[in-house]
N, C-alpha and C positions, 0 to 999 in steps of 0.2 A: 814340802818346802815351806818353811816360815817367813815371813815378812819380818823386815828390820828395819821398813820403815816406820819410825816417831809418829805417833800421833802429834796432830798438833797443838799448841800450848799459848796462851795470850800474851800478845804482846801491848806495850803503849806505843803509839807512832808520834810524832810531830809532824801536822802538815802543815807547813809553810805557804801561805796565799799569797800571791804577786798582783800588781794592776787592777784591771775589774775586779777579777774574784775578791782580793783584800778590800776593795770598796764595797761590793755589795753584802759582804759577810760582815764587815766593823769592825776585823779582826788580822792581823796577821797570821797569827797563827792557832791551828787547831788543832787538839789531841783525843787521838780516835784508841779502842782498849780494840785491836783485833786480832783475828789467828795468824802466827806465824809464818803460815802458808796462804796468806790470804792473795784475791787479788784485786786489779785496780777496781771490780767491779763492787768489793767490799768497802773500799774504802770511797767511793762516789759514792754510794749509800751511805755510810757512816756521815760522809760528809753531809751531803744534802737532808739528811734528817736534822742535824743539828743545826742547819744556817736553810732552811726551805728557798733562801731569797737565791742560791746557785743550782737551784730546781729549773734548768731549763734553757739556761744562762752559759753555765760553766758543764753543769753534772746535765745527763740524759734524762728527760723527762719520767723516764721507767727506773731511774736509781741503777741502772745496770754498768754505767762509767760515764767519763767525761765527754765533751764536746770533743767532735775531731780537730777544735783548733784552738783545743788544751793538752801542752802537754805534762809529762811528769817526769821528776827527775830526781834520782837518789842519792843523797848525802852532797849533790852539785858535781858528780862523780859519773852519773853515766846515767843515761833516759831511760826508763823503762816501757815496753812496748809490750812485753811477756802477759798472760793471761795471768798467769799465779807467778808470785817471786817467795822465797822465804825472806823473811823478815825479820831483825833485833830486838829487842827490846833499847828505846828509846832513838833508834835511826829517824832522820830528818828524808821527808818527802816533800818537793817544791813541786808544784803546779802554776804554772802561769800559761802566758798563752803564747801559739807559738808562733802567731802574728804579729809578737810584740815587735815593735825596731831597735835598734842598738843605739 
């Protein structure tokens, strides 16, 4: 029996920082080149490499994901919690925190 699942293939993401995160990065928003199938733990690396200053803060000291009181949320559309999600090319990922108040 063959396999029909896709390799996977790079995508650009948009991630969107909120509160802290956007103050300690300088940035609102940051664009990560990752796999299709990647998951959050790719993209807190991707992140944390490129801003060190959400090394500890926002991302987990080991690059492995976020702080458990960060969350993430796709296109403003639905949270992701999933180990591995497939991914667009050019879809928008929000991370803020999920302490924030209304």
């Amino acid at each position: 029996m063959t396999s029909t699942r896709k390799a996977p293939t790079q995508v650009t993401i948009n991630v969107e920082l909120f509160g802290n995160a956007r103050l300690l990065a300088g940035r609102k928003l940051v664009r990560l080149s990752v796999a299709d199938d990647c998951g959050l733990g790719d993209i807190a690396e991707g992140i944390g490499q490129q801003h060190p200053a959400l090394v500890g803060t926002v991302v987990r000291e080991d690059l492995t994901g976020f702080l458990e009181s960060y969350t993430v949320n796709l296109s403003g559309m639905e949270f992701i919690d999933e180990p591995r999600r497939r991914l667009s090319d050019g879809e928008s990922l929000l991370v803020f925190s999920s302490q924030a108040g209304g």
